[in-house]
Every structure is written in structure tokens, then in C-alpha cells.
C-alpha positions in Angstrom: -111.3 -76.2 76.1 -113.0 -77.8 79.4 -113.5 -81.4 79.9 -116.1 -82.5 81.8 -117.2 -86.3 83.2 -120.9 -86.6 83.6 -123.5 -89.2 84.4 -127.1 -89.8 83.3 -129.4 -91.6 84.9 -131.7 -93.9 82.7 -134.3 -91.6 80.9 -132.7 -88.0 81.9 -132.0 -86.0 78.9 -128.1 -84.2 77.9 -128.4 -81.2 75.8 -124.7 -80.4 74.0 -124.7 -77.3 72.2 -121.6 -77.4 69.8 -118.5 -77.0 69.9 -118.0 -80.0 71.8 -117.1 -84.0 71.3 -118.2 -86.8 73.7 -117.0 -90.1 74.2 -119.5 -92.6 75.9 -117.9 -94.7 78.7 -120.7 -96.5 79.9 -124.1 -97.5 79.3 -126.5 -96.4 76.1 -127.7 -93.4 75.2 -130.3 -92.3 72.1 -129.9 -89.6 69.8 -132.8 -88.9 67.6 -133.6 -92.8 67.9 -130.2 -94.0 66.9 -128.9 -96.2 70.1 -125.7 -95.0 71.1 -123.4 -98.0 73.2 -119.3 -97.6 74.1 -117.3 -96.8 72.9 -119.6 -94.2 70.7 -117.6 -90.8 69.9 -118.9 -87.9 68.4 -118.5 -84.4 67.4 -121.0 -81.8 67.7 -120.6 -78.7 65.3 -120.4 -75.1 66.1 -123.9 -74.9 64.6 -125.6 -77.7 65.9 -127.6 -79.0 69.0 -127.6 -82.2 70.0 -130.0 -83.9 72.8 -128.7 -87.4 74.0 -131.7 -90.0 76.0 -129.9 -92.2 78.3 -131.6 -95.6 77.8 -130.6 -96.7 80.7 -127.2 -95.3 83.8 -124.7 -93.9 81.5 -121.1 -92.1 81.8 -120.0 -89.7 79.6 -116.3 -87.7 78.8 -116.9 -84.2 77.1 -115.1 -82.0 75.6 -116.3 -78.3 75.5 -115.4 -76.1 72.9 -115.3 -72.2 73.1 -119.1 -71.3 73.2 -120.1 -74.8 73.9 -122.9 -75.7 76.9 -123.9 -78.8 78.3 -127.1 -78.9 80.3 -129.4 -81.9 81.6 -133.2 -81.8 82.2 -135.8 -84.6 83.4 -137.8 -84.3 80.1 -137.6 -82.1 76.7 -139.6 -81.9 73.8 -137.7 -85.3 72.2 -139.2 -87.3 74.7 -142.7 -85.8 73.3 -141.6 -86.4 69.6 -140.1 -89.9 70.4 -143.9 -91.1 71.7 -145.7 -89.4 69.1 -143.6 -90.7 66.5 -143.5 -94.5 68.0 -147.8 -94.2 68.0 -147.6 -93.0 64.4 -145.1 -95.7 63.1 -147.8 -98.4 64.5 -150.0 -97.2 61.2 -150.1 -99.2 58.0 -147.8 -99.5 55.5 -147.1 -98.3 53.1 -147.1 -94.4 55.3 -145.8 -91.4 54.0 -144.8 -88.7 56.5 -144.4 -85.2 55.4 -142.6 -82.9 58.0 -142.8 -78.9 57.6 -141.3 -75.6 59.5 -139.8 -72.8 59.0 -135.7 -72.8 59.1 -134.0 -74.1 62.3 -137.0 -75.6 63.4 -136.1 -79.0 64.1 -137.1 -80.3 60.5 -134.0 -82.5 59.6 -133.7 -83.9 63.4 -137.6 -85.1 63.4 -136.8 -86.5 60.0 -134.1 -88.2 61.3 -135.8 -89.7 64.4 -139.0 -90.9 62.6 -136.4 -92.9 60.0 -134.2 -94.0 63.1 -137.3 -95.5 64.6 -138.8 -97.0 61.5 -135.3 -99.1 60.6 -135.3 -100.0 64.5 -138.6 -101.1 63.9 -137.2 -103.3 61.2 -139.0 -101.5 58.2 -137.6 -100.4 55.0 -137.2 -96.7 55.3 -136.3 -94.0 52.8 -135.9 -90.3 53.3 -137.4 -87.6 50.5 -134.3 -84.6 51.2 -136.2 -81.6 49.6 -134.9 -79.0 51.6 -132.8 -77.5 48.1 -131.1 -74.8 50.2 -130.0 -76.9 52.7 -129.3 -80.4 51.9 -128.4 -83.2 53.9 -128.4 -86.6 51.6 -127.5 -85.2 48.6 -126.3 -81.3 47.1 -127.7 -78.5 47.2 -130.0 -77.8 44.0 -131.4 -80.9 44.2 -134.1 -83.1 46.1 -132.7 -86.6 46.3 -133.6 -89.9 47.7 -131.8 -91.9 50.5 -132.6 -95.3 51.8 -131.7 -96.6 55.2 -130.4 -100.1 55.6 -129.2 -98.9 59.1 -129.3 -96.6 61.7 -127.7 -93.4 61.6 -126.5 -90.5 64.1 -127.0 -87.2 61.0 -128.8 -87.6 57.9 -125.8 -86.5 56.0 -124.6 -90.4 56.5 -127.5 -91.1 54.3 -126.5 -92.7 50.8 -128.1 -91.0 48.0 -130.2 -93.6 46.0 -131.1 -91.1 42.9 -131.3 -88.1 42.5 -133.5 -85.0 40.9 -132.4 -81.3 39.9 -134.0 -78.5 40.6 -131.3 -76.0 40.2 -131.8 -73.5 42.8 -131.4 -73.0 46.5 -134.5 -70.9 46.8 -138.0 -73.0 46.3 -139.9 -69.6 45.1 -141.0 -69.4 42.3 -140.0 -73.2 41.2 -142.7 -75.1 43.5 -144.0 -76.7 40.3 -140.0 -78.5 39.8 -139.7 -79.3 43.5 -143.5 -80.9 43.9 -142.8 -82.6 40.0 -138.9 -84.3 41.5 -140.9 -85.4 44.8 -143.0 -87.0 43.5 -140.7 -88.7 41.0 -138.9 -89.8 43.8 -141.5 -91.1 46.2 -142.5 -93.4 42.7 -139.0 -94.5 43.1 -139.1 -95.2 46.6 -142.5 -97.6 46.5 -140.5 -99.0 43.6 -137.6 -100.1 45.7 -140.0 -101.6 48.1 -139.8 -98.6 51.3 -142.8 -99.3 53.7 -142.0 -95.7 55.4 -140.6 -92.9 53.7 -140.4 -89.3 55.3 -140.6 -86.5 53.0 -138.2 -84.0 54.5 -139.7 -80.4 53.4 -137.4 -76.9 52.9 -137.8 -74.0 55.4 -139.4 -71.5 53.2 -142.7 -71.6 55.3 -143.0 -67.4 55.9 -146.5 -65.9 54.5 -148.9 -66.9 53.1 -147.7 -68.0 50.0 -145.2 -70.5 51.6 -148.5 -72.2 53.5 -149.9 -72.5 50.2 -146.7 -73.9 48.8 -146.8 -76.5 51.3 -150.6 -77.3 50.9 -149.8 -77.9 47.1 -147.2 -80.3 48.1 -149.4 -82.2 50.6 -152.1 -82.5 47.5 -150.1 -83.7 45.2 -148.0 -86.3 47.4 -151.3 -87.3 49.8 -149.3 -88.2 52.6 -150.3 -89.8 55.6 -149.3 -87.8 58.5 -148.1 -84.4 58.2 -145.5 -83.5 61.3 -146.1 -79.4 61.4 -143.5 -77.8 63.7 -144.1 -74.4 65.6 -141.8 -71.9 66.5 -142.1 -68.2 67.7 -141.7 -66.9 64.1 -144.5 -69.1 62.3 -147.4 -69.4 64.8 -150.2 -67.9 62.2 -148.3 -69.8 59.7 -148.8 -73.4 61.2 -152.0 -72.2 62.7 -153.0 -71.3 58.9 -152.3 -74.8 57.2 -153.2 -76.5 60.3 -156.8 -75.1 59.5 -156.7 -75.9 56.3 -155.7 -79.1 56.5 -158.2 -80.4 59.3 -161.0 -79.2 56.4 -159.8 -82.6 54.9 -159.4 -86.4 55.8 -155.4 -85.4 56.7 -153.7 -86.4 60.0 -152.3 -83.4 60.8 -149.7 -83.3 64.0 -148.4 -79.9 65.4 -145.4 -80.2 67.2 -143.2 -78.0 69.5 -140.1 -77.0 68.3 -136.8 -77.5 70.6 -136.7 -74.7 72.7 -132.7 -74.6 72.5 -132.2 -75.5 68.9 -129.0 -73.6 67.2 -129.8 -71.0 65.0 -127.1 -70.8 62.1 -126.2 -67.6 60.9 -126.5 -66.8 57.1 -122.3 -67.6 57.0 -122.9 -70.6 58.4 -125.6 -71.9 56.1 -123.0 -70.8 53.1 -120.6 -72.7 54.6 -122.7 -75.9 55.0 -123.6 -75.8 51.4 -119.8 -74.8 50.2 -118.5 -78.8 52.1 -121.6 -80.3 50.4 -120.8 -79.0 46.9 -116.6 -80.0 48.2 -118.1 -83.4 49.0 -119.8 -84.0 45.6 -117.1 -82.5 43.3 -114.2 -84.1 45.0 -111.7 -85.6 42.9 -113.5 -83.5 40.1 -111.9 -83.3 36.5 -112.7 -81.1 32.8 -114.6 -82.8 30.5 -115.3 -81.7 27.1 -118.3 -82.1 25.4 -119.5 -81.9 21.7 -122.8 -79.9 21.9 -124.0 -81.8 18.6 -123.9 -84.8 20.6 -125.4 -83.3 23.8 -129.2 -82.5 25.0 -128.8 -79.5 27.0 -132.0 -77.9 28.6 -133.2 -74.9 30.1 -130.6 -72.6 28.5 -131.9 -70.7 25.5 -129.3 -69.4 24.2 -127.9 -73.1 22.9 -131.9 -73.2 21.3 -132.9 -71.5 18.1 -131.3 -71.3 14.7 -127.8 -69.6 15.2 -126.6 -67.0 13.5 -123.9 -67.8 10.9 -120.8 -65.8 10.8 -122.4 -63.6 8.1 -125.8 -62.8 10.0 -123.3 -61.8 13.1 -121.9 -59.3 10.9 -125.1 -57.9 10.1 -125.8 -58.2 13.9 -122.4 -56.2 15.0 -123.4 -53.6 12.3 -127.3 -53.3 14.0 -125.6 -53.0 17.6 -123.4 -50.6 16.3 -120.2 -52.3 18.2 -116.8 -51.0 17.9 -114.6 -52.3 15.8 -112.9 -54.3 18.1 -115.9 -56.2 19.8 -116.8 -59.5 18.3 -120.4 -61.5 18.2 -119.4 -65.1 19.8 -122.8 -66.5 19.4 -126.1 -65.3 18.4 -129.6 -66.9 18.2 -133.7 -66.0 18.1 -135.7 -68.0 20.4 -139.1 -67.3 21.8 -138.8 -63.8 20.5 -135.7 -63.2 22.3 -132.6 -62.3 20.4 -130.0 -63.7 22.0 -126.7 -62.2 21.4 -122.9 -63.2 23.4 -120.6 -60.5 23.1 -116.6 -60.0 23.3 -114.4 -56.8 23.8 -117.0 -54.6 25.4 -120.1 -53.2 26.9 -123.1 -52.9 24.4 -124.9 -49.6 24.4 -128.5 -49.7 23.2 -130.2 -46.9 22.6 -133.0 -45.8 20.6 -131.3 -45.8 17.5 -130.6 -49.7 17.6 -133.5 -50.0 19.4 -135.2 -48.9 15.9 -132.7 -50.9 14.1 -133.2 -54.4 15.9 -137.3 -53.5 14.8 -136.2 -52.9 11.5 -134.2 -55.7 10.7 -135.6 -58.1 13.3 -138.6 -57.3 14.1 -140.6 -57.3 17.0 -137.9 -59.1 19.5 -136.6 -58.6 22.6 -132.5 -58.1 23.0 -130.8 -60.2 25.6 -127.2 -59.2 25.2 -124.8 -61.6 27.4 -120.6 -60.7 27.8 -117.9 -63.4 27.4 -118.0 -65.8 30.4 -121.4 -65.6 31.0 -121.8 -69.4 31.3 -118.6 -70.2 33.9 -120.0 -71.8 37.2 -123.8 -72.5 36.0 -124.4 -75.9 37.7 -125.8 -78.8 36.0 -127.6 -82.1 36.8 -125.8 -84.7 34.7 -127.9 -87.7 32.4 -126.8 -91.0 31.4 -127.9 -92.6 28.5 -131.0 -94.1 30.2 -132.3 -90.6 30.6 -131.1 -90.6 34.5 -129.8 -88.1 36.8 -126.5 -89.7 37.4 -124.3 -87.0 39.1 -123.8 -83.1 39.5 -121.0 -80.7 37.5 -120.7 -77.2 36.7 -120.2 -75.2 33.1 -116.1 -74.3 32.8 -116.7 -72.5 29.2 -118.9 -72.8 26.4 -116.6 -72.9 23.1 -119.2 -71.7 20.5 -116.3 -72.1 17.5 -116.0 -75.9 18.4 -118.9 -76.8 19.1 -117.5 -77.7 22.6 -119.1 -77.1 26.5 -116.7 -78.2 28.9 -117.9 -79.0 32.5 -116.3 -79.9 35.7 -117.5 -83.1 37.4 -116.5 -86.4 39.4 -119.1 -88.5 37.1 -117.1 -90.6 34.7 -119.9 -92.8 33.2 -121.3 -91.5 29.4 -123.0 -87.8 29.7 -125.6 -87.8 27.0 -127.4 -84.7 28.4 -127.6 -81.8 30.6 -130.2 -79.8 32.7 -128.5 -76.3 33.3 -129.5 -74.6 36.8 -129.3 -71.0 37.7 -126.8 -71.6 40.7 -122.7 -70.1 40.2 -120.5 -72.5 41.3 -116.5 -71.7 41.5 -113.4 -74.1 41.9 -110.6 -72.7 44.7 -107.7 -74.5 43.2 -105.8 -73.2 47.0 -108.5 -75.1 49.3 -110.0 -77.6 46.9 -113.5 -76.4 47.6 -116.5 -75.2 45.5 -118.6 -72.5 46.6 -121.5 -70.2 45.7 -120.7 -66.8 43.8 -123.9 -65.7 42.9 -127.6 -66.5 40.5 -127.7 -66.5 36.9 -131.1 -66.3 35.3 -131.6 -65.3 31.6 
């Protein structure tokens, strides 16, 4: 650890790269628009980067962790983004501002300074989080919407206003879910009366299919402004939708992305997204709930006419399964035979291939062991037909009729949308992490 005592003079710029933690003594300070007066602390992370404006002669006590670096400069690439975004706030209301770039570009902290600047502005701002992979308002899997009634120093002390599940990290292949929950969101957000609201994009912006991924989004939402950050790695990328976008009546801004930003490994980004699921399950109980009761989407194998215990024999006989394996729960759907299986590993070759035909017909086997379900995340409804909090699948009792989940929401669960994210409980560190994708 080194501690260090420096001083600013009004305007110069203080660049901490975490580890580290400050304490301002005197003066005032800006960090991505929030005004900073003593006694401010703060701690930067390992995997963050954080560059401090003094407003005016300041004094600062730092602490410098192992790896940490402290540096100051006359002028950086905030003080371009701080007069760009001041010129662009000066626009009419209601204005929509959608900013895009690939990972570790400077997304979340551009986000975060346009929203500062709007509330010290004294406009009603709300943040669109829609980076699924890498959430800050709400958790991962979902886009959710935050409103300001203050200013903030990270986005993560945003409060979630609503939420809407998408129920993967990865936006490819789902673009249609992410653009349909924007959307449904920004409706919310004119709703509760926000005259700006920043649409914070994911970093999938890699090819050519991520541009277009992100010029679907900018049709369907018709924002105002669109913030387009370059870095190194996605220079034809922003030159591409920059191009196409100046073929239409959009403002289009291309920005420089901080030349020092942090780069978090892959470890770190896990470990992000582990204390965000920790933060949203905390306090987290069993619940059991009666299926018959229940709408429960996007899981097939709860659709369909099940099997009844005789049509499971029948089944077991077809499979040709050994005496001591038993058919849970079977079902047809969307010419998929569905069938959960205990005591063993299914062999299908030709000769139940032929039988399935024979007795089935044309359908495709999907054969699933015990367990399957455990740690499939799900986005929680209300009886109002609301997102009202996240949980995970424990075990799916096909006998009783019974799906248990894990979740901190206590209100009435009249539904469930089922994501293909594993989730597990460590009952030694009270956290919930990743273990893996589930898709049927």
C-alpha cells in the first residue's frame, strides 16, 4: 500500500486506476458529472478506472493498492464528452440517447455522465440498462429500468424501477427479446414522466451482424442522438453504422474511447455478475409452487399432454431402459417427444429409433436425466402480469405437481418465464454464481 497527498488545480484531470480509495480534503471535484465536495470517500476497484475533474483547487489523500496508478493530465477525453454531452442536453424534450461500443469501451461511464448532467440540469432522468451480460441497475438476464432522483458516483446506485427478462447473458441470437423489453421499458419511462432517458446498449458490437443488431435497435426505439464510441478493435464497425446511419435524419456522434480505460479479464466479468446475482438473491428462501396454479413459459417440457403412468410404461418399453431406470415425466409438443429420465443413460439406436416411428410417429426424441431443471433462472410475475423479482428452479417434483424455486420475492407468484442461465447457491459464501447454459 502507498499513500499519496496530491493537489489539483481547478480543471486538471486525476486518472486512478484501481486498487485504490481517496478521500477528498478540500475543494470539489467531478466524476462523470456527479460533484464530488469533502469529505467525499471512495473506492476504486481492481477493474475499474476512474477520472476525477477538479471544479475548482482541490486536495486529495490516496491510497494505492497493489497494481494501482495515479496520473494527472491538463485534458482527457472526459472533458470532450462533458461538452459534447452539455450541447446535446440543450435539445428538446422529451430526448432519447442511445450509446453503443464494443466491451470496455466507456459505455456505462458515458451513460452515467449524460444522466449525471441531465438530473444536474434538474430533468427527470431514467437509464435503459440493456447490457444483459453485464448489468449495472439490475441482474444479469435482464434489461431493467432505473430512474434518478439524484446524482450518483456508479450506476450500480441506480434503483431499479421495473424490470424485463430476457434470460441470457449473450444478446445473439435473442435481439428480437432485447429490442421487444426496451422498448417496453422506454413506454414505461415516458409513462413515469422522464424528459431524458439514456438507453445503455451491451458490448456485442463485433461484425457485421452486431452493427446490424444495433441498427435494428436504433429503428425500432428512434432515438435522438446515438453516442457511437470507437476503440482500436471496432473502427470498421463504428465506421459501418456510422455510414449507415448518416443515410437517415439520425444524429449520430462518434466518440473517442478513454485511452486508459481497464480492460476486465473474462474472471473478472464472472465475478461482477456472481455479486449482482449475491445482491438480488440475498436473504433468498424455497418456495414451492403448485404447477396447476402456475403459468410457466418458455419450457416445453411443462407444455403438451403428459404422459400418464401407463403411456410411460409403454415409453420405457420403446426406449428399451433397464429395469431399474424410471420415466419421471414425459410429454409431445411441437413434434418433440419429451422424455425425463432416472437411473441411467438412454441409448438410442436404430432399433428405437424405428420403434419411436412406429409407435409415435414422425417425432423427434429429446431425452433429459434427473436434475435437468436445478439452477434454470426465472423472471418472477405478480398477479398483474408484472415482472416483480428474479429466482432460480431448485427441483421440479413431477409426482406433486410441485416446482420449487429460490427467491427473495415474497409477494403472490402467479407465473414464471424460465431463462436458459444455471444459477447455483454456495451455502459456504452465501453467493450465487454461473455454472453453465441450458437450452432444450
Amino acid at each position: 500500500m502507498l499513500q499519496k497527498t496530491i493537489t489539483l488545480e481547478k480543471d486538471n484531470v486525476l486518472k486512478i486506476t484501481g486498487p485504490a480509495s481517496f478521500v477528498l480534503e478540500k475543494g470539489a471535484v467531478r466524476i462523470f458529472g456527479f460533484r464530488a465536495e469533502p469529505p467525499f470517500k471512495y473506492v476504486v476497484p481492481s477493474y475499474k478506472s476512474l477520472p476525477l475533474i477538479a471544479s475548482e483547487k482541490s486536495c486529495l489523500n490516496i491510497v494505492l493498492g497493489e497494481g494501482a496508478s495515479i496520473s494527472i493530465v491538463e485534458k482527457d477525453t472526459i472533458n470532450v464528452w462533458e461538452d459534447l454531452v452539455g450541447k446535446i442536453l440543450k435539445l428538446d424534450k422529451p430526448l432519447i440517447i442511445i450509446t453503443i461500443g464494443t466491451v470496455d469501451s466507456g459505455k456505462s461511464s458515458l451513460t452515467l455522465l449524460i444522466a449525471n448532467t441531465a438530473v444536474g440540469m434538474g430533468y427527470k432522468t431514467s437509464i435503459i440498462d440493456a447490457d444483459i451480460g453485464q448489468a449495472d441497475i439490475g441482474p444479469p438476464t435482464f434489461i431493467t429500468l432505473g430512474v434518478l432522483d439524484k446524482q450518483v458516483v456508479s450506476l450500480t446506485e441506480v434503483k431499479p424501477a421495473t424490470y424485463s427478462f430476457v434470460g441470457t447473458t449473450t444478446p445473439y441470437r435473442v435481439m428480437d427479446k432485447v429490442i421487444a423489453a426496451i422498448l417496453k421499458l422506454l413506454a414505461k419511462a415516458f409513462n413515469l414522466g422522464s424528459q431524458v432517458i439514456i438507453i445503455n446498449t451491451d458490448g456485442w458490437f463485433k461484425g457485421r451482424k452486431a452493427v446490424e443488431a444495433k441498427l435494428q435497435t436504433i429503428f425500432h426505439v428512434k432515438p435522438h442522438v446515438v453516442f457511437i464510441i470507437k476503440k482500436e478493435n471496432c473502427i470498421n464497425e463504428v465506421d459501418m453504422l456510422f455510414n449507415y446511419l448518416n443515410k437517415f435524419n439520425v444524429n449520430a456522434i462518434v466518440v473517442e474511447s478513454p485511452k486508459d480505460i481497464k480492460e476486465r479479464s473474462i474472471s473478472e466479468r464472472r465475478s461482477i455478475r456472481e455479486y449482482l446475482y449475491s445482491k438480488y438473491f440475498y436473504g433468498a428462501k424455497i418456495v414451492d409452487l403448485d404447477m396447476e396454479n402456475l403459468v410457466i413459459m418458455n419450457l416445453d417440457v411443462l407444455k403438451g399432454k403428459f404422459f400418464s403412468h401407463e403411456e410411460k410404461g409403454v415409453l420405457k418399453e420403446v426406449l428399451s431402459l433397464k429395469p431399474d431406470m424410471e420415466i419421471l415425466h414425459a410429454t409431445i409438443v411441437n413434434n418433440n417427444l419429451i422424455a425425463v429420465v432416472k437411473g441411467g443413460t438412454v441409448i438410442v439406436d436404430s432399433n428405437v429409433l424405428r420403434n419411436i416411428r412406429e409407435t409415435y410417429g414422425q417425432v423427434r426424441l429429446k431425452v433429459l436425466s434427473e436434475n435437468w431443471e436445478k439452477g434454470l433462472v426465472v423472471s418472477i410475475l405478480n398477479e398483474n402480469l408484472e415482472e416483480a423479482g428474479i429466482g432460480y428452479i431448485e427441483k421440479i417434483d413431477f409426482e406433486k405437481g410441485v416446482i420449487r424455486i429460490r427467491t427473495n420475492y415474497e409477494g403472490r407468484i402467479c407465473g414464471l418465464i424460465v431463462g436458459n442461465i444455471r444459477l447455483m447457491y454456495d451455502e459456504k459464501t452465501h453467493t450465487v454464481r454461473e455454472w453453465g447454459k441450458w437450452s432444450l
